[in-house]
C-alpha positions, 0 to 999 in steps of 0.5 A: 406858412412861416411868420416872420417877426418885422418890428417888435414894440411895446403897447399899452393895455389900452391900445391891446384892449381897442384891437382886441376889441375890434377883431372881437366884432369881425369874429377873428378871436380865438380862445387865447385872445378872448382870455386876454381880452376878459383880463384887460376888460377888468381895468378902468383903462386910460383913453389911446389918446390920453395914453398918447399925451402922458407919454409924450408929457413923460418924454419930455420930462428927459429922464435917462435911460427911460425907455417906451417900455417903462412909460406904457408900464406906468401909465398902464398901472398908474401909481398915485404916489412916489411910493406905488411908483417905486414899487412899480419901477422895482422890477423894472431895472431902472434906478430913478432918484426922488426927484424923477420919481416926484416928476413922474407922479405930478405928470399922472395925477395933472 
């Protein structure tokens, strides 16, 4: 049977962790999934619905050429100071000024 990709979109590590978590309890993981799941089990992850509001609180912040990918990222790791986020957005290939980055920190730490 051949798969075939429809829709391809970024997730946050707290929306893997809840469908990892659920088909854990069916009984449908297997060897690479229960290592996936042990590695997100390690974070203090923010709750889906948290994930939903500082997403949309970034969003709205209209920064160009910030995409689903570069928010989940931040919010996965969440960076505390100008700083961290930098280092965050480094490999990213978005060039943020000071004054987005600053921002960006006020949204995660309110």
């Amino acid at each position: 049977m051949v798969q075939e990709i429809i829709e391809e979109r970024p997730v946050s590590l707290s929306h893997v962790k809840k469908f990892l978590s659920d088909n854990e309890k069916k009984g449908e993981l297997n060897f690479r999934a229960n290592k996936t799941l042990d590695y997100v089990k390690q974070f203090k992850l923010k709750s889906m619905k948290d994930v939903a509001s500082i997403t949309k609180k970034i969003e709205e912040l209209d920064i160009p050429r910030m995409k689903d990918i570069h928010i989940l990222k931040i919010i996965d790791i969440m960076p505390a100071t100008v700083d961290e986020l930098k280092v965050v957005m480094q490999g990213s290939g978005l060039t943020l000024n000071n004054d987005h980055l600053k921002k960006i920190v006020d949204v995660l730490n309110s």
